[in-house]
N, C-alpha and C positions, 0 to 999 in steps of 0.2 A: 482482669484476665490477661494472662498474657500473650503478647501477639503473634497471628502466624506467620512461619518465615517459611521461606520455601528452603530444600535442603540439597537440591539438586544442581551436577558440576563437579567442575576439577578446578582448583586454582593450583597453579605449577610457578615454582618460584624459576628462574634462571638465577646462572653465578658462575665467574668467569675462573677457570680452571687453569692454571700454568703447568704442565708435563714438560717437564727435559725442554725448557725454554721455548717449548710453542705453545701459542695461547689456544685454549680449548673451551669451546661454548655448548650453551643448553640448547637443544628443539624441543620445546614440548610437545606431547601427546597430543591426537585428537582430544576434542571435549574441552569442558569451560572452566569453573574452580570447584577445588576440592578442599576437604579439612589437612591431611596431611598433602604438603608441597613434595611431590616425585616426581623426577625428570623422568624422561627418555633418552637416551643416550644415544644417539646416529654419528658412528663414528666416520659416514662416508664424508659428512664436511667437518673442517679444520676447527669445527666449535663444537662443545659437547660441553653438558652439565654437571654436576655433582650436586648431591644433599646431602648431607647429615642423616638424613631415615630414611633411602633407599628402599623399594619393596622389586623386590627379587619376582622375576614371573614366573616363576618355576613352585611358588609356595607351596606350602602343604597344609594339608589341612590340618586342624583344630585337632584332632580325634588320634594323626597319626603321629602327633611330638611326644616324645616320651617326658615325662614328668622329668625334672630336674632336683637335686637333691638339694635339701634347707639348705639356705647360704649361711645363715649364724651359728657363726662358733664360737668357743671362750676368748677370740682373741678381740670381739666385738670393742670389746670396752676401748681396747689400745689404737684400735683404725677402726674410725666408724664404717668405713670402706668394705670393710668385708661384712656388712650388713648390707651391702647393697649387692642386688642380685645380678647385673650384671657382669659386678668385677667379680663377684665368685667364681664365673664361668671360666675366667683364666687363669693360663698357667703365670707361673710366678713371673716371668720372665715380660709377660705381658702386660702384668699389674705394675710393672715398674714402667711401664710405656703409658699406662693409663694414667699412672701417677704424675705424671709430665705435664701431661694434656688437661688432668684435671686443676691442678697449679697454676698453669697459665692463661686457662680459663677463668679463673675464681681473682687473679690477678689483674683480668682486663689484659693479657699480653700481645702484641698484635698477632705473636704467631706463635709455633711452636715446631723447632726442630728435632726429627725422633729417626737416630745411625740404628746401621744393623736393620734395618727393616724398611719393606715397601710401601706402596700406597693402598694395595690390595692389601694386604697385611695388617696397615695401620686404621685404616678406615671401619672396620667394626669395633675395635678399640674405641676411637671418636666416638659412635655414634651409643658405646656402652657410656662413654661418659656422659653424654643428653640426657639418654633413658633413665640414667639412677639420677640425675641432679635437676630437678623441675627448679630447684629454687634458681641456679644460673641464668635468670629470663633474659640477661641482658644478650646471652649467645642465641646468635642465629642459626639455625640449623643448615643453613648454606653456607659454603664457603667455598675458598681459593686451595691449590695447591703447588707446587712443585716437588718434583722426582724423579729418583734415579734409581738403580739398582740395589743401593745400600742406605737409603734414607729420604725421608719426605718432609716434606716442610707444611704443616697447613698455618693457611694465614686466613683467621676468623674475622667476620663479620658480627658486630657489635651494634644494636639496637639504639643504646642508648648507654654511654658512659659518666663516669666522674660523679659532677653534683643531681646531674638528672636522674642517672640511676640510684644511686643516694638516698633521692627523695620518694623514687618508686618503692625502693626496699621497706623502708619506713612506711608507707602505704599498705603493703603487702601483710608486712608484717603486724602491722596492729587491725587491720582486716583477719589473718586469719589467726590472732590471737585471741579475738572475741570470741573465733568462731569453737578454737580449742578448748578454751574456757569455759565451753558455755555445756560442755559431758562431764559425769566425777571421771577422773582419774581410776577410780575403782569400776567402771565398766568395764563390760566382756570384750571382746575385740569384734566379736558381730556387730554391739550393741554402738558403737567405736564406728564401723564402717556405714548400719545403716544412719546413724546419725551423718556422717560426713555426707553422703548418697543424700538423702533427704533434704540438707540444708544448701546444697549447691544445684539441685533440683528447681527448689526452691527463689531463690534470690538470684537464679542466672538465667540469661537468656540465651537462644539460640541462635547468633547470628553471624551468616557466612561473610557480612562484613565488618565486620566488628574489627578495628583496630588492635594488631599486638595477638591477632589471636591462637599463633602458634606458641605462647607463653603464658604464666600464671596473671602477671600484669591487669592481662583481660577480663580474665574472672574478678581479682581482687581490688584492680582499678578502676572498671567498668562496668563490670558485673554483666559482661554480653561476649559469645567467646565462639567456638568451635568446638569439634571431639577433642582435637591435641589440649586446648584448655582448661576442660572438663578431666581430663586423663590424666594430668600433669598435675593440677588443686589436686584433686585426690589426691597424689599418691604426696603430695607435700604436705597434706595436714595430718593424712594415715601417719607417715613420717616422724610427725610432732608426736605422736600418740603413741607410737611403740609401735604398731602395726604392722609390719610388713605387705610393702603394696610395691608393683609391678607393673612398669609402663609398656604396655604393648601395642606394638604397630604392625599394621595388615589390611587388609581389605575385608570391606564390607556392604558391597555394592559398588563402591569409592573406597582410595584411602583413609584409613578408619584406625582411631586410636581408641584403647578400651586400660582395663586394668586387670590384674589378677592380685587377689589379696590372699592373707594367710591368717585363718581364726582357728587359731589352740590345736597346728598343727597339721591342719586340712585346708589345702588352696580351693577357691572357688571366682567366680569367673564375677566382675561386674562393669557395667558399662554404664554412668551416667547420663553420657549423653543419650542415648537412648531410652533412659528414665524418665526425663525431661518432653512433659506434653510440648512445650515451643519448638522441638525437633520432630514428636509425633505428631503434631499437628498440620507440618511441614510436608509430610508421607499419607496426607489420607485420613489421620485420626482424631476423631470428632471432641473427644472427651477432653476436657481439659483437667487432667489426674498426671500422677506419680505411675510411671510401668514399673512394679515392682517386681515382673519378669528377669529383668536385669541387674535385678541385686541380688549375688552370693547363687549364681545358679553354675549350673554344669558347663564343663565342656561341648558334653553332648548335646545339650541344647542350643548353647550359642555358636557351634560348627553350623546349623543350619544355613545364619547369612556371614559369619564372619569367621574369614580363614587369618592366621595371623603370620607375621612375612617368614621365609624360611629361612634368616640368615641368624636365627638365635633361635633355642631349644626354648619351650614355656613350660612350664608343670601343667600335666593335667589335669582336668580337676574335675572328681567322680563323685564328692561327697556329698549327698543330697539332701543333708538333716537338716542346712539352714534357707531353704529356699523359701520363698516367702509365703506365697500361698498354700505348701505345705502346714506351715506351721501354723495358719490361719484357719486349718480347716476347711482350704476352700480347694483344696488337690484330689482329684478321680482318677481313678485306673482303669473305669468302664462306664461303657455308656450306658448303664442302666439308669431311667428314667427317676426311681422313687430318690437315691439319693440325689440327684442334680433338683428335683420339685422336693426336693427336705431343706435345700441349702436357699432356696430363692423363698419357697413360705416364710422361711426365719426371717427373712430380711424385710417380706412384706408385713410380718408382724410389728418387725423394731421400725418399721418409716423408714425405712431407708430409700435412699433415692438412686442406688445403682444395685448388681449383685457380679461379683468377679469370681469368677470358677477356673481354673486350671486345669488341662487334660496331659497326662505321663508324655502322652504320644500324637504323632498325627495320626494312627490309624484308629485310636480312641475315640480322636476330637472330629476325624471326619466320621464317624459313627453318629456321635451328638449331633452334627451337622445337618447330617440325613432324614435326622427327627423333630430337627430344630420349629415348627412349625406346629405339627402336634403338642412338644413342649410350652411352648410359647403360651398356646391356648391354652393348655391346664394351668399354668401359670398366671396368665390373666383371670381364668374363675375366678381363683383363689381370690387374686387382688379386688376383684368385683363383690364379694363375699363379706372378705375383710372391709371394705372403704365404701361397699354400697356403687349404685350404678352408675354414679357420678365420677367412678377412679379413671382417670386417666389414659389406662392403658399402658402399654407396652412395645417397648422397643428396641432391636440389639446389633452389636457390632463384635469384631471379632478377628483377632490376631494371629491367622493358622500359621507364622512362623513359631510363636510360644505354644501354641493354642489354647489364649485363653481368649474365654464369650465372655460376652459383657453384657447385660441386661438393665436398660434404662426404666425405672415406672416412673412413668409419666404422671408424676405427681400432681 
């Protein structure tokens, strides 16, 4: 089983910033570590921070970014670039700024110099080239600068160069060559994301110490990571698979990285680390299970705890056909009692050792709530009926951010 980790904290990186030849440092924020590294920016003293994934405190929420439009177009084949969904977002003029950065990055270059343009200006560029490029682990998402009115210079921090990252790549890559390998090519691109969800679930750990864990390394080197790790593997094996996957950054209690993917034309929201019992188990939850809450579900559902930063548009995503417990049969719309004791006798018939139900809404699920008890009882007869007097019993727990109940028998 795997083991709990707590998931609470901030970790804040610092990184020493050059502006028009004065040097500028980080304070960080109250609080301890976090999955994404965000400064605070206190411009009263002569040091102040920079990161690469900034989160803006003015966010917005989940519910009010308007959907952005497919980034793939017929020029796909000629610049894989315009497959990726941040550089879609700009104008052409910027895609040649992003072109630079992304060059010099992929080259190991120490810096990169970009005229005609500021640091405000330049600095969502950088951090679109992070977002669409998980595989560049060796770039740190902090860095250096200098600027002037007509041009900036960022000078990157590098993890790990030459033969050492050499030999991570090499790791990385036959790690998650297995992992691609291991779905036909003729799968549906649902079928494509829950297997990725699943297998990194799976084989990964949740931990906030974990080495390297603002990059893929983590997962693919260590197999123990963060949300930025979990967010970043995804959207690099989706990647490998034709998939279209979207790394996004925001908050979610903490700095919080999640994905949005695209299956046969409709985006839908998913978040592995949050799938992963080593990070539920972290927050309170007893079960050591897969939350399949977080795979392919709404907007509307995941705004509950996770707003995502304001400084880029995300699609949103309405379409509810591939949500999991939907299509398991295990989704209600009302709290009436015969279907929710239709779906737990089934499972007291087949031995089953849990029963997972999903409610539309919280004012459904705090319905079910209310009765919870009553339920329960009629549901033990049954078990008693079925298994004779010697069953077990019954026990449950329960998710009011998703709102799904869980029902233990105690076999």
């Amino acid at each position: 089983m795997k083991r709990i980790l707590a998931v609470f904290g901030y970790f804040i990186m610092s990184a020493v910033l050059f502006f028009g030849g004065v040097t500028l440092n980080a304070a960080p924020p109250a609080g301890g570590d976090a999955d994404i590294k965000v400064p605070a920016v206190d411009k009263s003293d002569p040091d102040v921070t920079d990161d690469g994934n900034d989160a803006d405190s003015d966010d917005a929420s989940a519910s009010d970014i308007d959907a952005a439009e497919d980034p793939v177009s017929d020029d796909a084949a000629e610049n894989p670039d315009i497959q990726a969904y941040y550089y879609s977002l700009l104008d052409d003029a910027k895609k040649e700024y992003y072109d630079q950065i992304r060059d010099a990055a992929a080259s190991e270059a120490e810096s990169v110099t970009l005229e005609g343009i500021t640091h405000e200006e330049a600095e969502p560029i950088l951090i679109s080239v992070m977002n669409d490029h998980p595989e560049y682990f060796w770039l740190e998402s902090s860095y250096t600068y200098q600027s002037d009115t007509d041009y900036v210079k960022f000078i990157f921090n590098y993890n790990c160069t030459g033969g050492e990252k050499d030999s991570r790549q090499r790791v990385i890559e036959q790690q998650a060559s297995q992992i691609v390998n291991g779905i036909p090519e003729s799968s549906s691109d649902y079928e494509k994301v829950k297997y990725v969800f699943e297998t990194l679930v799976d084989q990964t750990q949740y931990d906030k110490s974990a080495p390297d864990n603002q990059n893929i390394y983590s997962v693919f080197g260590n197999w123990t990571t963060v949300c930025a790790g979990y967010a970043k593997a995804t959207k690099y094996l989706l990647d490998q698979m034709g998939v279209e996957c979207i790394y996004v950054t925001g908050n979610a209690g903490e700095p919080h990285a999640w994905n949005i993917v695209n299956c046969d034309g409709a985006y839908y929201c998913v978040d592995t680390t949050w799938g992963d019992p080593t990070y539920q188990e972290g927050i309170g939850v007893d079960v050591d299970t897969t939350s399949y809450e977080y795979l392919c579900c709404t907007t509307q559902m995941l705004s509950r705890t996770h707003t995502p930063d304001a400084m880029f548009p995300v699609p949103e995503c309405t379409d509810t056909s591939l949500e999991y417990y939907r299509m398991e049969g295990r989704y209600l719309t009302s709290a009436d009692q015969e279907p929710i004791l239709g779906i737990m006798k089934a499972d007291v018939d087949e031995g089953a050792e849990r029963t997972d139900i999903q409610f539309s809404d919280p004012d459904v699920f705090d319905q079910v709530m209310a009765q919870i008890d009553p339920l329960l009882d009629e549901a033990m007869k049954y078990e008693m009926e079925v298994k004779g007097a010697d069953s077990g019993g019954v026990s449950y727990q329960y998710n009011d951010n998703t709102c799904l109940l869980t029902v233990l028998w105690n076999n």
